[in-house]
N, C-alpha and C positions, 0 to 999 in steps of 0.2 A: 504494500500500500504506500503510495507516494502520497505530501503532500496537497499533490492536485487532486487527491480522489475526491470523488463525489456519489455517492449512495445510489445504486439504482431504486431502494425503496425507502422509505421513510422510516419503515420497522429497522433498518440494518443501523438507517442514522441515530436512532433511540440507542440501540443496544449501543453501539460505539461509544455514547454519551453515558450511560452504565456502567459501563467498562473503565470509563474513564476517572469516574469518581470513587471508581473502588479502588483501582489504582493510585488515586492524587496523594493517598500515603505510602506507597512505594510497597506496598503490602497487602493485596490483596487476600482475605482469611473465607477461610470454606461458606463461613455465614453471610458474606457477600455475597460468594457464589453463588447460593443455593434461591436471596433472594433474586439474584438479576436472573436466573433460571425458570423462577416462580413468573418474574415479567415477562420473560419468554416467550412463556407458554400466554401469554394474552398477546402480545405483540405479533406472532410467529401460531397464531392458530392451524393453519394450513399443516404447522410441522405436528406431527403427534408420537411419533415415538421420541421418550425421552431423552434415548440414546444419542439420535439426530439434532436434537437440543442443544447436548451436551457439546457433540463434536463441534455445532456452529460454531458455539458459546469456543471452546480450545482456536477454534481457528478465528477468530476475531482476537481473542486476547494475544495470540500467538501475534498476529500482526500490530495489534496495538504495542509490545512488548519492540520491538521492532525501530518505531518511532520517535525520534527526540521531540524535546516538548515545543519548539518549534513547528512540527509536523502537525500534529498534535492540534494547535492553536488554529494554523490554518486549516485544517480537517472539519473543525467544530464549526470554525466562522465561515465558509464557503459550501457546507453544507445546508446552514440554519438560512445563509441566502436565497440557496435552491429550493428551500422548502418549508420557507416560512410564509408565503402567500397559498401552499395547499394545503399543509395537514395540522401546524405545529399548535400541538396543545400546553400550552407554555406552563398551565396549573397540573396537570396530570403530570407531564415530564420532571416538573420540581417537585412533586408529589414522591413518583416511584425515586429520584435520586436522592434521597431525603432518608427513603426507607433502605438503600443498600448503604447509606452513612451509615445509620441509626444498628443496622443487622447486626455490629460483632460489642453491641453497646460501650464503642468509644468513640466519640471525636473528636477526630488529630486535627490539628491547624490547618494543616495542609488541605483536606475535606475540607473545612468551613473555605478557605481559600476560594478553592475548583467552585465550590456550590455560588458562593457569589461572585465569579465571575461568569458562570453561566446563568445567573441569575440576573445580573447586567444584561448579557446577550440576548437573553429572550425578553427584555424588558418588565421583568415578574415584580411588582412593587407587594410590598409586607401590608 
C-alpha cells in the first residue's frame, strides 16, 4: 500500500481507520483485535466466515504495519476526501474508534492523540 492508495470501498477505508487507532500506541492487544473484528462483521457483512474476517483483518494490519506515519496521514486525508461526500458517518466512525480505545481498558496518549486528530478531520464537535 503506497501513500496514494485510495479505498475501493468505504468499509476497507473504516477498517484502515480501526487499525489505525489501535495501533497509535505502537501496541496493538488481542482486545482490540477482537473488537475491530466485532466491527467487521457489521462493516464487511457480505464476508461470513470468521476465518475470512480474520485473514482480511492480518492483511490490512500487515500492510498498515508497513507504512510510516507519513503514509499513514496521507492515507487517512485523501481517502476521507474521496469519501466524505458519499458515505462518511463521522458519529458512528468516532463511535466504533472510541470503542477499540476503550477494548484493552487503557488510554495511552498516543490514542487520545490519533482520536482527535481524526476527530479534526471528520469535523466531529463534542
Amino acid at each position: 500500500m503506497e501513500k496514494q492508495h485510495i479505498f475501493d470501498q468505504y468499509q476497507e477505508f473504516i477498517l484502515f481507520l480501526l487499525i489505525h487507532v489501535g495501533n497509535s500506541d505502537y501496541s496493538l492487544k488481542s482486545a482490540e483485535i477482537e473488537v475491530i473484528l466485532s466491527k467487521m462483521e457489521d462493516y464487511f457483512p457480505d464476508i461470513e466466515d470468521t476465518d475470512e474476517l480474520r485473514s482480511t483483518f492480518i492483511s490490512y494490519q500487515d500492510d498498515y504495519q508497513e507504512l510510516n506515519d507519513s503514509d499513514i496521514n496521507h492515507i487517512i486525508y485523501h481517502n476521507y476526501l474521496h469519501f466524505k461526500d458519499k458515505h462518511v458517518n463521522a458519529n458512528r466512525i468516532m463511535n466504533d474508534l472510541n470503542e477499540v480505545i476503550m477494548a484493552d481498558g487503557l488510554i495511552h496518549e498516543m490514542e487520545t492523540k490519533a482520536l482527535e486528530s481524526l476527530k479534526k478531520l471528520l469535523n466531529v464537535r463534542d
